[in-house]
C-alpha positions as CSV (number, residue, x, y, z in Angstrom):
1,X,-41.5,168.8,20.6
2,X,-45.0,168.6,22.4
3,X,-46.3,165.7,23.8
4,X,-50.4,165.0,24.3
5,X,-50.1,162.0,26.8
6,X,-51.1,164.3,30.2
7,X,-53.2,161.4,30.8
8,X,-50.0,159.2,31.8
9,X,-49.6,161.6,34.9
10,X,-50.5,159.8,37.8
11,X,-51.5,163.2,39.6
12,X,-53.8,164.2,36.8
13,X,-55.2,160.8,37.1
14,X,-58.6,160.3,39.3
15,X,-59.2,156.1,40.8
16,X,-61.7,155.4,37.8
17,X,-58.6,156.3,35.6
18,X,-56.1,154.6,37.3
19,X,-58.0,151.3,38.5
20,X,-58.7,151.1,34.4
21,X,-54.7,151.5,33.8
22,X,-53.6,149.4,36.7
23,X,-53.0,145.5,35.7
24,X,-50.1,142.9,35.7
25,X,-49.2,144.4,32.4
26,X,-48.6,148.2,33.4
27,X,-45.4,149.7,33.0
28,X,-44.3,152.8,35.5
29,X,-42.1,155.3,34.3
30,X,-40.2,156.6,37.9
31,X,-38.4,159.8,37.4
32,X,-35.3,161.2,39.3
33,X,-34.6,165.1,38.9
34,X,-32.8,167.6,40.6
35,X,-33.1,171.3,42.1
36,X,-29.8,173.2,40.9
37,X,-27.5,175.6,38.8
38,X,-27.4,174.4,35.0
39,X,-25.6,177.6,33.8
40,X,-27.7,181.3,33.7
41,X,-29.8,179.6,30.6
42,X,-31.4,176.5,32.1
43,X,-33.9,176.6,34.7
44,X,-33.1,174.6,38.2
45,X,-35.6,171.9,37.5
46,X,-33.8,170.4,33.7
47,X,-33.2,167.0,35.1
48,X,-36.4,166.6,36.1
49,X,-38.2,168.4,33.3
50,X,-36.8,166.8,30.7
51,X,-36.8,163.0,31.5
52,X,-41.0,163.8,32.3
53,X,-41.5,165.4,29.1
54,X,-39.3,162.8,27.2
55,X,-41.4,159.9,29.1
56,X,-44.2,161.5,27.9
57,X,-42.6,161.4,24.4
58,X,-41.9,158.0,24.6
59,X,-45.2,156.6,25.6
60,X,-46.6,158.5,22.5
61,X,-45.2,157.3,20.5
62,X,-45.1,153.4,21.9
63,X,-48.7,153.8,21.2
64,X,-48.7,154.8,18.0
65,X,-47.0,151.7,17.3
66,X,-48.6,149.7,19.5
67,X,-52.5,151.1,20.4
68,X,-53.3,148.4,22.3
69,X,-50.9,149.8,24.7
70,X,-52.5,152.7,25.6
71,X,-54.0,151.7,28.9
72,X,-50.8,150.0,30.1
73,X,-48.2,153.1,31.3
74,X,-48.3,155.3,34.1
75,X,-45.7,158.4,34.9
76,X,-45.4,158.9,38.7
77,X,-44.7,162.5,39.8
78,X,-41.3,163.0,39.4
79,X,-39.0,163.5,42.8
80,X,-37.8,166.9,42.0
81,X,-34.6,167.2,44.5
82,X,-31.2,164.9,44.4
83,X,-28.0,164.0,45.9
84,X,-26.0,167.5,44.9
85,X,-23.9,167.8,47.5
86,X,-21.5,168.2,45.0
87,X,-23.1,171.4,43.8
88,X,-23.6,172.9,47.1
89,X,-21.7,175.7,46.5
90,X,-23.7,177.4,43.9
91,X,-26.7,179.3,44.8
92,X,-30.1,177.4,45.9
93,X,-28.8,174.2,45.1
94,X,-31.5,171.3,47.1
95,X,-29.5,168.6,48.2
96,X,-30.5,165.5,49.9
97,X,-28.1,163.5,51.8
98,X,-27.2,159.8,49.7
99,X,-29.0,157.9,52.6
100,X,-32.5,160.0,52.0
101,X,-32.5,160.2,48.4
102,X,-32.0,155.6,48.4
103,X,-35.0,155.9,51.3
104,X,-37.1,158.0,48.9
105,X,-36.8,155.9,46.3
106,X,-37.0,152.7,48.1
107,X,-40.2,153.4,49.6
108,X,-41.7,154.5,46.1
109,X,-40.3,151.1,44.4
110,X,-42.1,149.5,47.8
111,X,-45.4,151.2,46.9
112,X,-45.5,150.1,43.8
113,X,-44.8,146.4,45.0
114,X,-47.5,146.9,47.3
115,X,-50.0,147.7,44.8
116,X,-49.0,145.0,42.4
117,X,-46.7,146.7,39.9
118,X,-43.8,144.2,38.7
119,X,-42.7,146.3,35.6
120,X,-40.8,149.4,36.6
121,X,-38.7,152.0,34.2
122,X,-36.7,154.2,36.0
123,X,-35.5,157.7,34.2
124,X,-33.1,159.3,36.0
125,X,-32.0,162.7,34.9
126,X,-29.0,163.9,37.3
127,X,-25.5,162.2,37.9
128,X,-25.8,162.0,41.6
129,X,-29.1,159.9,42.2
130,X,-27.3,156.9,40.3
131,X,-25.9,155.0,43.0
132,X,-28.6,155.8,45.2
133,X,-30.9,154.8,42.7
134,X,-29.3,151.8,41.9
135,X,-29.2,150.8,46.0
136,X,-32.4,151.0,46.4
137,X,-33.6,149.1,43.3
138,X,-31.2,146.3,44.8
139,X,-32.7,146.4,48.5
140,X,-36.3,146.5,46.5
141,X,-35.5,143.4,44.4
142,X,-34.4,141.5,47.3
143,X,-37.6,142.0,49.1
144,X,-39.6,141.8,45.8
145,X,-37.5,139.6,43.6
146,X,-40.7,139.3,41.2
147,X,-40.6,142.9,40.5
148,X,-38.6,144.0,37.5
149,X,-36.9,147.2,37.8
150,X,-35.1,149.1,35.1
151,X,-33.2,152.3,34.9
152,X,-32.0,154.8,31.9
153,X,-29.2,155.6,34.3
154,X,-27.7,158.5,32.0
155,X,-29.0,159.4,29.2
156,X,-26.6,162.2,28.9
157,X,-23.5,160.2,28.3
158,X,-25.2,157.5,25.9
159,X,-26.3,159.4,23.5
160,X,-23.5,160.6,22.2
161,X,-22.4,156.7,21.9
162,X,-25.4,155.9,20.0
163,X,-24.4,158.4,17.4
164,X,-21.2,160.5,17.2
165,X,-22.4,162.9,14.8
166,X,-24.5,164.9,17.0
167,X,-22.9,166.9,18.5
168,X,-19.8,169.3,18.3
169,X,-18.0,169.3,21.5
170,X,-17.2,166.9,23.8
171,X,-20.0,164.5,22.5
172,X,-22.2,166.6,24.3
173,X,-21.2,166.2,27.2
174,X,-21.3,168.6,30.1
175,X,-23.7,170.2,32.9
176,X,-25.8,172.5,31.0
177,X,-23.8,171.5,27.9
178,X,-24.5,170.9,24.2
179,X,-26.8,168.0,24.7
180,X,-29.1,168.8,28.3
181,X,-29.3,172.4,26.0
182,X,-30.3,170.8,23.0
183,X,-32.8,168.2,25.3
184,X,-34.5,171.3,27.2
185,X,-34.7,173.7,23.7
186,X,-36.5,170.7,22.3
187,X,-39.0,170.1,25.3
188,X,-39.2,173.2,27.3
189,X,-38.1,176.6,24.6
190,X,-39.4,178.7,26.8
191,X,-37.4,178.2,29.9
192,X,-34.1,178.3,27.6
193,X,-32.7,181.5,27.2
194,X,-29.6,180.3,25.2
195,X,-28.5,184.4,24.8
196,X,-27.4,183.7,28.9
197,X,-25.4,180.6,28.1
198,X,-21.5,180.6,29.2
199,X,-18.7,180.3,27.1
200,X,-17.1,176.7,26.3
201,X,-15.8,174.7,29.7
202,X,-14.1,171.5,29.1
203,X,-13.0,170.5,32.6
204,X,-9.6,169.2,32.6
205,X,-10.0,165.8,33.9
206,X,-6.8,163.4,33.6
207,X,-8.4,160.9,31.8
208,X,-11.8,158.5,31.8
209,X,-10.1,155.2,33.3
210,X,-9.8,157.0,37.1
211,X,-12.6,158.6,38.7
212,X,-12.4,161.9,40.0
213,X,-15.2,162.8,42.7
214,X,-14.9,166.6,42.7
215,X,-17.2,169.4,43.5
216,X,-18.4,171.2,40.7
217,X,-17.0,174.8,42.0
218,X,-14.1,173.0,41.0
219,X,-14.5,172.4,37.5
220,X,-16.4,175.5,36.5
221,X,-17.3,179.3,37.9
222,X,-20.7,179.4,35.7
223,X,-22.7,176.8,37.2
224,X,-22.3,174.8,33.5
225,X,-19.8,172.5,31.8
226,X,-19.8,172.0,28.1
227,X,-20.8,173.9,25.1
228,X,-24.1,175.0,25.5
229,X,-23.6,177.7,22.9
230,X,-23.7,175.0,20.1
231,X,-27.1,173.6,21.4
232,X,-29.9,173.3,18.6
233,X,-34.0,172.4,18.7
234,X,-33.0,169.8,16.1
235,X,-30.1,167.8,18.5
236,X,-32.5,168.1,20.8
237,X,-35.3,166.1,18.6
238,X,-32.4,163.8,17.8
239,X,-31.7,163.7,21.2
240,X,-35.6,162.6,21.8
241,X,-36.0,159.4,18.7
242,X,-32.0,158.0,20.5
243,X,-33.6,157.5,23.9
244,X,-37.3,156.7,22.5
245,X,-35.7,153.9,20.1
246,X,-33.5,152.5,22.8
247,X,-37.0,152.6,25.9
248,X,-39.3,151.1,22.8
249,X,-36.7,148.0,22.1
250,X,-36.5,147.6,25.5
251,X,-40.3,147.1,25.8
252,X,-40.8,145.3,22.4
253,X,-37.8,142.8,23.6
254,X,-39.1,142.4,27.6
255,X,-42.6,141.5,26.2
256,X,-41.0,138.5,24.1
257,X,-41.0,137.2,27.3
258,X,-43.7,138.4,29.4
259,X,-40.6,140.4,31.2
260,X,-38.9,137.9,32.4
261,X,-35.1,137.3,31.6
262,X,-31.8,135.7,32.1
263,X,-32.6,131.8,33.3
264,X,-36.0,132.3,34.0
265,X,-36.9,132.9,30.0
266,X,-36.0,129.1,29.4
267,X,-38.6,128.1,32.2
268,X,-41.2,130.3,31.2
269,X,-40.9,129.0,27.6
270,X,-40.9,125.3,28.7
């Protein structure tokens, strides 16, 4: 699945471009990645790759349904490293420490305050930048309580909620599993190389009610947790209208009210 919206890109973008895209209106995707093992078949760089691909996805088709649109989103360049400490014991894994990763994003979040952005959409890709991410949203809000700032925390576990019949195993679940597989055969076939992908791993976890913080060395030998095996281009696509339906309600409801919500929708309406 291809996308033709290179234009989003900030970094492909020169000033003339972006002073025509920047307004009150503009929406800016932020991305959150990671640099480490998915399994022998996935490259290092899936949670970064996919969520910029499937942002590029999504603003395609939000314009095709809404042209006037067009000039109103921008995609920064994603941050390509995370908080993996807890994958630290497989080879090359990048880690930055939890306190870097909320500075990093804090200062992008500040940036975009500075230059007059209010309507942010965070897509984060990896399980370890979430409560970073979602600490420096916080501290960002509090400094710019204007600014509106969203997050697709993990779009790897919701999937499967939006529709059970997906998948095979485990809902999908898993590092490297049945549904990052499917995502990254969908968006990136040529850096999947599903002949390389480990057998089944369901890590035996005592239940969902009780978290667990573990280190992944402990839960599998391969670098990958799930069943990649049964991955398929079409989940993947599947995968791709889920999260694109769930971003474009989103949008369609937030502009209702000129983004705003909770209390302030009954002023802004009076």
């Amino acid at each position: 699945m291809k996308s033709t919206s290179k234009k989003y890109l900030l970094e492909k973008m020169n000033a003339v471009e972006v002073k025509k895209t920047m307004n009150s209106d503009s929406i800016v995707f932020v991305i959150l990645g990671s640099c480490e093992n998915h399994g022998d078949h996935l490259p290092f760089g899936s949670d970064s790759l996919f969520p910029l691909n499937l942002a590029q996805l999504m603003i395609d088709d939000i314009v095709k349904i809404h042209p006037e649109k067009e000039h109103q989103f921008i995609i920064l360049p994603p941050i390509p490293y995370g908080v993996s400490i807890h994958h630290i014991d497989f080879q090359m894994t990048i880690n930055l420490q939890g306190s870097t990763m909320i500075s990093i994003v804090e200062d992008v979040l500040t940036c975009l305050a500075d230059n007059g952005v209010r309507r942010v959409i965070i897509l984060n890709g990896h399980d370890g930048n979430i409560a970073p991410a979602e600490s420096a949203a916080r501290n960002v809000k509090h400094k710019f309580p204007e600014m509106v700032i969203s997050c697709l925390e993990s779009w790897w576990t919701m999937v499967g909620t939006k529709d059970s019949k997906i998948f095979d195993v485990w809902s999908g679940l898993g590092h490297g599993g049945e549904a990052e597989t499917s995502a990254m055969m969908s968006v990136c076939p040529d850096l999947v190389d599903l002949s390389l992908a480990p057998e089944q791993t369901i890590p035996n976890l005592p239940g969902e009610d009780v978290r667990i913080y573990w280190k992944f060395n402990e839960l599998t030998k391969t670098g990958a947790t799930g069943a990649p095996k049964t991955a398929t281009v079409q989940k993947g696509n599947e995968i791709i209208k889920i999260l694109t339906k769930v971003i474009l309600e989103f949008i369609e409801k937030m502009d209702t009210n000129n983004w705003k919500y909770g209390i302030s929708v009954q002023s802004h309406n009076t």
